[in-house]
MARPAPA-536945 format. One record per residue (C-alpha): residue in three letters; x, y, z; residue number from 1. Coordinates in Angstrom, 3 decimals. Example, Ala and Ser with C-alpha at 12.3 -4.5 7.8 and 13.67 -1.06 7.14 Angstrom:
! residues 2
<pt r="ALA" x="12.300" y="-4.500" z="7.800" k="1"/>
<pt r="SER" x="13.670" y="-1.060" z="7.140" k="2"/>
This chain:
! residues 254
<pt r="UNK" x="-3.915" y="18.396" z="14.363" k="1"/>
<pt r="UNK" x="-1.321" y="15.881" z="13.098" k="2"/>
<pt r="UNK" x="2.237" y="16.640" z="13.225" k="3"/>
<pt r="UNK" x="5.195" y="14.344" z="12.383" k="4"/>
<pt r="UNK" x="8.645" y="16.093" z="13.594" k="5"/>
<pt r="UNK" x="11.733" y="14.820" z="12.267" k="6"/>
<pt r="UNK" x="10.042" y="11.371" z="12.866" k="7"/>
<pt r="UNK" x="12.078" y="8.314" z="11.922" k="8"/>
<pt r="UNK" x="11.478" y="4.635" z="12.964" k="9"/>
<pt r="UNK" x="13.944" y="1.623" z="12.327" k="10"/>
<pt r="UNK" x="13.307" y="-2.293" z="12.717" k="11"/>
<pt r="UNK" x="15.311" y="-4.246" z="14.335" k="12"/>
<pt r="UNK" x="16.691" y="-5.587" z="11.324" k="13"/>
<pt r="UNK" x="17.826" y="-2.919" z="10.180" k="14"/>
<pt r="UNK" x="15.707" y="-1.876" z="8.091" k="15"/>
<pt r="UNK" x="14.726" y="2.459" z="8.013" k="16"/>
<pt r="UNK" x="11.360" y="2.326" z="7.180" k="17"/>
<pt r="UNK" x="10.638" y="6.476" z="7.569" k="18"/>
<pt r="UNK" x="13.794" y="8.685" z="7.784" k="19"/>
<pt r="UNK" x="13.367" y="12.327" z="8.883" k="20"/>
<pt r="UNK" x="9.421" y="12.751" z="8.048" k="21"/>
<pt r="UNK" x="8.000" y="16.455" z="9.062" k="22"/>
<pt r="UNK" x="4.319" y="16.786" z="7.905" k="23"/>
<pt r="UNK" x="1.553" y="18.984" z="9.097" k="24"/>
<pt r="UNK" x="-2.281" y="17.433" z="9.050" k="25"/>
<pt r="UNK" x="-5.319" y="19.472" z="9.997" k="26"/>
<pt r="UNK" x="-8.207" y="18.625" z="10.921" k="27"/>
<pt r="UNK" x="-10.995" y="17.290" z="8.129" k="28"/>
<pt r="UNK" x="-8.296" y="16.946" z="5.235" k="29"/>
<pt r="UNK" x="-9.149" y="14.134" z="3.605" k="30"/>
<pt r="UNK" x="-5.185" y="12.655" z="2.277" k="31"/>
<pt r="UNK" x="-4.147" y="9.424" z="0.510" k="32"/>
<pt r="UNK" x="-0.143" y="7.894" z="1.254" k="33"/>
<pt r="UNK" x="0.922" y="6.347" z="-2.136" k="34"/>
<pt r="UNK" x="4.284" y="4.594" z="-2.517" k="35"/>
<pt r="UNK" x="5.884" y="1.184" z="-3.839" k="36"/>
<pt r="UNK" x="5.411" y="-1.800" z="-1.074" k="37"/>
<pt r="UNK" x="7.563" y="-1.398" z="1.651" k="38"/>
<pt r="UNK" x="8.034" y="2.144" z="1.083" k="39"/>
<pt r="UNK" x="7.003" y="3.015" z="4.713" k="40"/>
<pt r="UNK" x="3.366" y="3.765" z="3.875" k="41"/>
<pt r="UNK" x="1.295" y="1.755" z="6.612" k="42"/>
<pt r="UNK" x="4.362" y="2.873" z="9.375" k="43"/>
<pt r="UNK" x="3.802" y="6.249" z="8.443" k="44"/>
<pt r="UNK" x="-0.487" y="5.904" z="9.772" k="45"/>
<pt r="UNK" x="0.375" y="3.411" z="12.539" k="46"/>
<pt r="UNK" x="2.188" y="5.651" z="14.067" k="47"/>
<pt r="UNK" x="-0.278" y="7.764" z="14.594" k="48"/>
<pt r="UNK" x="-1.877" y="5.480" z="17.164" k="49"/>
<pt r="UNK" x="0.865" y="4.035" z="18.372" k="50"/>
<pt r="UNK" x="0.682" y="0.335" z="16.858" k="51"/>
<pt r="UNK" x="4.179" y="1.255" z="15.941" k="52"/>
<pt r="UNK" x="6.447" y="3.583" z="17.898" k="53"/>
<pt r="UNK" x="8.703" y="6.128" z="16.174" k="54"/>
<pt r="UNK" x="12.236" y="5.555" z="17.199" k="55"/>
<pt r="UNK" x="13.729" y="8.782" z="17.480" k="56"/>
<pt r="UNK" x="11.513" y="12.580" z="16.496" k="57"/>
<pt r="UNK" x="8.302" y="13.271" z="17.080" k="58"/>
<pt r="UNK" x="4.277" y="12.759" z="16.492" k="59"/>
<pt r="UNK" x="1.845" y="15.067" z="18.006" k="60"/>
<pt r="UNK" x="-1.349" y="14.400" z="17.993" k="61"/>
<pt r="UNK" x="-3.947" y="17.507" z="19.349" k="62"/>
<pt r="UNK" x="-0.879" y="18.822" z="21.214" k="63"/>
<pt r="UNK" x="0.053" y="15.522" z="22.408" k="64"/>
<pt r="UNK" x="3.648" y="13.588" z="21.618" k="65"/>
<pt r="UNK" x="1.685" y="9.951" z="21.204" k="66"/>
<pt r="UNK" x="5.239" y="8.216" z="21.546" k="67"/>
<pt r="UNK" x="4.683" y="9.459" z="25.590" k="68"/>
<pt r="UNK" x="1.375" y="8.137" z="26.171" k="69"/>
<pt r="UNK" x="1.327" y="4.482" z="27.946" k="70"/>
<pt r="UNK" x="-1.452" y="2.167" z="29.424" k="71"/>
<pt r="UNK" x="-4.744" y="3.521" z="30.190" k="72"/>
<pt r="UNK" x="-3.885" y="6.914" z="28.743" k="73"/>
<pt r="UNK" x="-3.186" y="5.366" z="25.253" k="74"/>
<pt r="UNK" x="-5.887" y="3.220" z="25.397" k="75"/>
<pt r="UNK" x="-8.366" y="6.691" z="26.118" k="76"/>
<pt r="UNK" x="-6.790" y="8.507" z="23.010" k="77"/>
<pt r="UNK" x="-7.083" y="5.494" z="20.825" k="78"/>
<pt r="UNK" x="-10.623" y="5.630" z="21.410" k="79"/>
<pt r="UNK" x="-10.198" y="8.978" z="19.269" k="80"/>
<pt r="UNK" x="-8.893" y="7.159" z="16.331" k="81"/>
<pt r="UNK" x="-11.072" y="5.162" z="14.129" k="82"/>
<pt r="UNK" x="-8.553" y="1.936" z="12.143" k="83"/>
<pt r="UNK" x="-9.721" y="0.775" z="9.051" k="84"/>
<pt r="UNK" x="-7.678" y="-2.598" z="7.136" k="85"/>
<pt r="UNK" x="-7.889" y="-4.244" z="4.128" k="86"/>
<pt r="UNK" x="-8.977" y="-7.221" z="5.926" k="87"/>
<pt r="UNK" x="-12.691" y="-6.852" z="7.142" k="88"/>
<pt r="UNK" x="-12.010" y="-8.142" z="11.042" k="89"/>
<pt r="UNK" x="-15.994" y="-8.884" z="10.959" k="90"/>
<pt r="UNK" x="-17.010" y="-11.564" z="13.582" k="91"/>
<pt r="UNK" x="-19.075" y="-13.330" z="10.629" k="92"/>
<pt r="UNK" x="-21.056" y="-15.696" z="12.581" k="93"/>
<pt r="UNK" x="-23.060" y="-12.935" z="14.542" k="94"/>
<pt r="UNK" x="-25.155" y="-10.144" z="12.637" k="95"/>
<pt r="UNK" x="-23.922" y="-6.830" z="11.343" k="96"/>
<pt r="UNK" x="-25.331" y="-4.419" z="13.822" k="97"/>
<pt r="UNK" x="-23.225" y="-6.845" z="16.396" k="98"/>
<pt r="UNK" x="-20.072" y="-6.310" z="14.507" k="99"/>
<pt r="UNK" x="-20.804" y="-2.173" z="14.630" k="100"/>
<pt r="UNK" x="-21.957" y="-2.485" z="18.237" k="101"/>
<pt r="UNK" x="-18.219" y="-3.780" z="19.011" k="102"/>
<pt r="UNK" x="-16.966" y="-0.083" z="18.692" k="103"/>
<pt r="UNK" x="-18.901" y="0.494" z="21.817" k="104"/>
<pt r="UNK" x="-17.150" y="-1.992" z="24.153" k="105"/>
<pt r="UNK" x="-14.502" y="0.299" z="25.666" k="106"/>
<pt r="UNK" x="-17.177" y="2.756" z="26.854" k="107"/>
<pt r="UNK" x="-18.800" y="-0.104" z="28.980" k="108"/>
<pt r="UNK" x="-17.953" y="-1.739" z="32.119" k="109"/>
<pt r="UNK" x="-16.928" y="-5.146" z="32.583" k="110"/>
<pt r="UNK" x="-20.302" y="-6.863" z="33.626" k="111"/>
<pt r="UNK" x="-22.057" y="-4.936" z="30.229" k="112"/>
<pt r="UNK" x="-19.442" y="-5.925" z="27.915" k="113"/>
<pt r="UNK" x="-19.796" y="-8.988" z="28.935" k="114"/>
<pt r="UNK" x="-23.050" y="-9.735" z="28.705" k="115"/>
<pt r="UNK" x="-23.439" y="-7.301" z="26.076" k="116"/>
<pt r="UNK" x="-25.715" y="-5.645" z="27.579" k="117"/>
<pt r="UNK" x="-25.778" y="-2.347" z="25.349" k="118"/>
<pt r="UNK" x="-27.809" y="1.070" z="26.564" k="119"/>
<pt r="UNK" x="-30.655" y="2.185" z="23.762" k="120"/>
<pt r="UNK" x="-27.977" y="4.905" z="22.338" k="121"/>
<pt r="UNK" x="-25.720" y="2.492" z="21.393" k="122"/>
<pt r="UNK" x="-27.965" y="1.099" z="19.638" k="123"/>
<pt r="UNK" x="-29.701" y="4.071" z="17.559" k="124"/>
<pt r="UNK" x="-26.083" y="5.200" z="16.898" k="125"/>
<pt r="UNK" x="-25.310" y="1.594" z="15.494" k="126"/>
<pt r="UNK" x="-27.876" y="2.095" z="13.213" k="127"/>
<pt r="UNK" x="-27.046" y="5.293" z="12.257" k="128"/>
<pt r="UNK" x="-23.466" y="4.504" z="11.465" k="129"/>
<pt r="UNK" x="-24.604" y="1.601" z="9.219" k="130"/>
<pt r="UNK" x="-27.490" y="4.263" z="7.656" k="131"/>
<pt r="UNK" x="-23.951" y="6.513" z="6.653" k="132"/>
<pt r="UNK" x="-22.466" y="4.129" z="4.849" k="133"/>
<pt r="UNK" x="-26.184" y="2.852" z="3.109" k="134"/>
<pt r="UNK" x="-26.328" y="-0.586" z="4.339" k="135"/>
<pt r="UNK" x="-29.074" y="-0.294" z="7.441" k="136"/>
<pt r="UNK" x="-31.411" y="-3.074" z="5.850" k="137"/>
<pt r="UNK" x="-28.400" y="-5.238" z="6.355" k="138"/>
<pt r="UNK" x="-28.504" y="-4.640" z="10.041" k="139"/>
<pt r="UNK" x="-30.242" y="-7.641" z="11.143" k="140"/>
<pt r="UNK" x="-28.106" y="-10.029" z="9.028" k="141"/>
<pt r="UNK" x="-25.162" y="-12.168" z="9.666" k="142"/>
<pt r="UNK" x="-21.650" y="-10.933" z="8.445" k="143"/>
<pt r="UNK" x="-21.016" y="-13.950" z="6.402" k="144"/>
<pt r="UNK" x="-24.029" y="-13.167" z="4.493" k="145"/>
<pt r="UNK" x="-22.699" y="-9.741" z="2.750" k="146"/>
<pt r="UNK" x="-20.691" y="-9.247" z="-0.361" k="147"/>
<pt r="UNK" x="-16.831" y="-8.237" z="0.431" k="148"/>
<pt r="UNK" x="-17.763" y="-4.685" z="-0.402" k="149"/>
<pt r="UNK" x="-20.609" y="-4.604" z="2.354" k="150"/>
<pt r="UNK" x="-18.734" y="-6.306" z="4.561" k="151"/>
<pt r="UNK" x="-16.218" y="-3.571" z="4.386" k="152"/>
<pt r="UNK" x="-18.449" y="-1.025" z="4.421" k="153"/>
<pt r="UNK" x="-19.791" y="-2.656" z="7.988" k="154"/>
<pt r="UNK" x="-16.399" y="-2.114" z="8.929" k="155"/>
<pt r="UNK" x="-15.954" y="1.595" z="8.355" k="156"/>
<pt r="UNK" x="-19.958" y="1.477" z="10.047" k="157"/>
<pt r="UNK" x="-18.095" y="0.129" z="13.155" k="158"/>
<pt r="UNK" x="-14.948" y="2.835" z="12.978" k="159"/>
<pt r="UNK" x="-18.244" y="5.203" z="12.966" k="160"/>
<pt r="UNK" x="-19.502" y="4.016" z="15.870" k="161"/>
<pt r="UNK" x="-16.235" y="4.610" z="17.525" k="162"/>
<pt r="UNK" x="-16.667" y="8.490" z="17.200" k="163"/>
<pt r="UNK" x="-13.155" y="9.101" z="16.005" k="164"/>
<pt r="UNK" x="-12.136" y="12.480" z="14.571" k="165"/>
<pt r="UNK" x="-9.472" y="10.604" z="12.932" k="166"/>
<pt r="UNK" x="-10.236" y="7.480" z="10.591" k="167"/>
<pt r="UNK" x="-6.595" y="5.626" z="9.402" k="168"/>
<pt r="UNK" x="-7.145" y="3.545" z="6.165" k="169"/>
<pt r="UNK" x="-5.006" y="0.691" z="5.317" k="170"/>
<pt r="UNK" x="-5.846" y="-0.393" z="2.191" k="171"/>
<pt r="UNK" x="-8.897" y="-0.394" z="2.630" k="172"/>
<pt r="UNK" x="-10.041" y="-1.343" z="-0.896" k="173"/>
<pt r="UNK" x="-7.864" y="-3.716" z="-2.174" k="174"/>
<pt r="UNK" x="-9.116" y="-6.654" z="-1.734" k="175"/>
<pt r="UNK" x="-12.493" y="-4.790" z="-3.810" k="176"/>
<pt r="UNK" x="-13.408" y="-5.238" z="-7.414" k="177"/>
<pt r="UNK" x="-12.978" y="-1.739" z="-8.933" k="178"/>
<pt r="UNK" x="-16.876" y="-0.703" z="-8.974" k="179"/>
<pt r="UNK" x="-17.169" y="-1.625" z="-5.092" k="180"/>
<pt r="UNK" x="-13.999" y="0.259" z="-4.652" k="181"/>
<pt r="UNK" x="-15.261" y="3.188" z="-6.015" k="182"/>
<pt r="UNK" x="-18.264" y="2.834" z="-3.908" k="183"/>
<pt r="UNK" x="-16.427" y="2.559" z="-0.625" k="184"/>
<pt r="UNK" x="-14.666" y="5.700" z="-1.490" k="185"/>
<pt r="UNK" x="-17.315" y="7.457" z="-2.105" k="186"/>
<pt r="UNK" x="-18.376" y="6.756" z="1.731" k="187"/>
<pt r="UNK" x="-15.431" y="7.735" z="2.500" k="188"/>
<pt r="UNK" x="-15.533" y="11.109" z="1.283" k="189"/>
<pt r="UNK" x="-19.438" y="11.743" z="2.398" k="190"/>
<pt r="UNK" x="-17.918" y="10.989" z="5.864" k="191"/>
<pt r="UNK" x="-14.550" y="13.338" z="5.474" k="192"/>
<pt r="UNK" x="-16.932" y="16.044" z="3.877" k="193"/>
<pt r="UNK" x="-19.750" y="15.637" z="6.356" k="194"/>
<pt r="UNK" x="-18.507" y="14.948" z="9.891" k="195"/>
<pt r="UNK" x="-15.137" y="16.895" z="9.747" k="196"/>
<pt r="UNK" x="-13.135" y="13.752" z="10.157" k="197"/>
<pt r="UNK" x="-9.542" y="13.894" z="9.232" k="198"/>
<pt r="UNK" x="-8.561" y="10.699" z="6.525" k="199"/>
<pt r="UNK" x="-5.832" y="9.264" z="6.076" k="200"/>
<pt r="UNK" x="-5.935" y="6.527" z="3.446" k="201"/>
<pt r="UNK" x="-2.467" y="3.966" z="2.359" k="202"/>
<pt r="UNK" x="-3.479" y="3.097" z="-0.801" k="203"/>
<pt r="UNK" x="-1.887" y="1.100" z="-4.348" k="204"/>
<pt r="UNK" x="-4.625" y="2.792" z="-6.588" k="205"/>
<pt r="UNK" x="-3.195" y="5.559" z="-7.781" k="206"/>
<pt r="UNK" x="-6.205" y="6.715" z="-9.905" k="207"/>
<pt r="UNK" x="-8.168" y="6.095" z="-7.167" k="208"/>
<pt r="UNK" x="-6.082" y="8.143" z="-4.626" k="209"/>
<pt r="UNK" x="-5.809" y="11.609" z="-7.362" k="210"/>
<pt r="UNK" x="-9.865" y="11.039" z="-7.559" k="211"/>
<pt r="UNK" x="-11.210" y="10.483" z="-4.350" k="212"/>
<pt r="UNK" x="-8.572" y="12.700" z="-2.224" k="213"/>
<pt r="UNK" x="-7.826" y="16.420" z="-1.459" k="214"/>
<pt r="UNK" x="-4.475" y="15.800" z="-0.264" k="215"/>
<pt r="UNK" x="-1.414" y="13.227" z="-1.952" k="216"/>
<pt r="UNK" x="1.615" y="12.067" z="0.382" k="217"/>
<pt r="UNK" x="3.830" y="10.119" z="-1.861" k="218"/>
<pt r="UNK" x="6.903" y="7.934" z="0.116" k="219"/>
<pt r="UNK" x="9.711" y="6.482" z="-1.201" k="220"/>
<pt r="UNK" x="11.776" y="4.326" z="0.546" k="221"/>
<pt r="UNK" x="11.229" y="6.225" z="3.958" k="222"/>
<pt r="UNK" x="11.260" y="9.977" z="2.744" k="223"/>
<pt r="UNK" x="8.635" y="12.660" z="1.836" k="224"/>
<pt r="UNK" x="9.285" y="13.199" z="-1.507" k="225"/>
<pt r="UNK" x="5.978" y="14.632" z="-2.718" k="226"/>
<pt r="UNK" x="3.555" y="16.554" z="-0.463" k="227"/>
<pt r="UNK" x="0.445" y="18.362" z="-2.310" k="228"/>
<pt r="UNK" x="-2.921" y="18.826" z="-3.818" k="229"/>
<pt r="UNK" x="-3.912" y="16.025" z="-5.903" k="230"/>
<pt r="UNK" x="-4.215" y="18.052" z="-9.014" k="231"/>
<pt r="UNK" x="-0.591" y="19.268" z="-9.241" k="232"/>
<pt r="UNK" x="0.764" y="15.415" z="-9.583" k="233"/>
<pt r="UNK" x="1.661" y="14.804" z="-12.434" k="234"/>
<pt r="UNK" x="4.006" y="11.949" z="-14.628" k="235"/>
<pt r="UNK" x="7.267" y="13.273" z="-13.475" k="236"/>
<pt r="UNK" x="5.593" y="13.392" z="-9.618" k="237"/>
<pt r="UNK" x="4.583" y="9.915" z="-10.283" k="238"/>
<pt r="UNK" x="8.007" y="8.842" z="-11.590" k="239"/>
<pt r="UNK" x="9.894" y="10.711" z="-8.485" k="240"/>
<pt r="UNK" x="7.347" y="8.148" z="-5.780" k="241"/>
<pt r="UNK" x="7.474" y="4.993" z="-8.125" k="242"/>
<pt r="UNK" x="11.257" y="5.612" z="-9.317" k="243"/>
<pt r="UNK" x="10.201" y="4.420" z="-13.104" k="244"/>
<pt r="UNK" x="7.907" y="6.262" z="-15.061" k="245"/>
<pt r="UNK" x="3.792" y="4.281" z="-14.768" k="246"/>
<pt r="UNK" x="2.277" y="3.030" z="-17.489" k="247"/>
<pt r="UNK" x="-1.739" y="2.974" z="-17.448" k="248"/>
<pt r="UNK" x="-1.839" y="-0.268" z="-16.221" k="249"/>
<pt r="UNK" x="0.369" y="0.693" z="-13.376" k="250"/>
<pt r="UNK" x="-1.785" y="3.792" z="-12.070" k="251"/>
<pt r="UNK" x="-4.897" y="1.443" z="-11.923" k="252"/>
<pt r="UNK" x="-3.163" y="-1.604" z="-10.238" k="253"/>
<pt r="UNK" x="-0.164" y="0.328" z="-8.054" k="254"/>
């Protein structure tokens, strides 16, 4: 479904953030990108949907090179991809079934969105999103009035709403204490395991990443270096992503 050829993109400073990266990603793996900061993690899932183009290779995306696609014809295959950040991106003066009902914008025409004037299936698939991700009784409240873990949880509600088949993550619980974390993940994988939706998740946690996901990607400094099931990383794997060997302390806070 997702296939990085030989894909490499450089700043204009200078610096090579990916060098060379071929991966394969099918559809409903659920896969966590671990790495030091900087070590071309987030590059590596923007890409994906274009909020950063590649500068020389390839990604294909269901059979289509996404570095091609322009305009009105990104815009329609973005619609595909569901974006996740660490940051919430709530509107937190307006309620939470507001926020989700945002998704729904691009499907509308210009007097609707406007006004926002949305149709009755909108609205029951708002409320189904939110129901996912256990937070319907919240619906009817403003976003300022949830805990950072809800409020985050509203978010993935919105990506939801969106219909994607492909849900980015970028660190999407780090700002969380470690028992919301956990939680968030958890809807995470319900939504991987249930809908078929392929995951990709940049994350610090390590623990968190070899518990919650299938899949692990490790980077360092631009290149592949570790590409497998979670269960066969082990210390020296760890030690080839981070460069140093981890201490416990570093798996729970990296």
């Amino acid at each position: 479904m997702i296939e990085f050829i030989n894909a490499s993109k450089v700043y204009p400073n200078g610096t090579k953030a990916l060098k060379d990266v071929n991966l394969k990603i099918e559809q409903g793996e659920m896969i966590a990108i671990i790495g030091l900061s900087g070590a071309g993690k987030s590059t590596l899932i923007r890409i994906i949907n274009q909020m950063i183009p590649i500068t020389s290779g390839q990604c294909i995306v269901n059979g289509v090179d996404v570095s091609k696609l322009k305009g009105k014809e990104l815009r329609k295959f973005r619609r595909n991809i569901g974006m996740v950040f660490q940051s919430f991106n709530l509107i937190n003066r307006v309620s939470v079934i507001q926020n989700v009902l945002a998704s729904r914008v691009a499907d509308m025409n210009f007097v609707q969105s406007i006004l926002g004037l949305y149709n009755k299936s909108d609205k029951i698939l708002a409320l189904e999103s939110l129901d996912r991700v256990g937070i319907l009784e919240k619906a009817y409240h403003r976003a300022d009035e949830l805990s950072g873990g809800q409020q985050q949880r509203v978010a993935l509600a919105r990506c939801l709403a969106q219909k994607p088949n492909i849900i980015l993550a970028d660190e999407p619980v780090a700002a969380l204490d470690p028992v919301t974390a956990n939680v968030v993940m958890e809807d995470f994988v319900k939504i991987n395991k249930d809908l078929n939706i392929t995951i990709l998740i940049n994350i610090h946690h390590v623990d968190i990443a070899l518990k919650y996901c299938d899949r692990i990607i490790g980077i360092n400094a631009g290149e592949v270096v570790f590409d497998g099931p979670s269960e066969n990383v082990t210390d020296e794997t760890l030690k080839m992503i981070y460069g140093r060997e981890l201490t416990t302390d570093d798996v729970m806070e990296k």
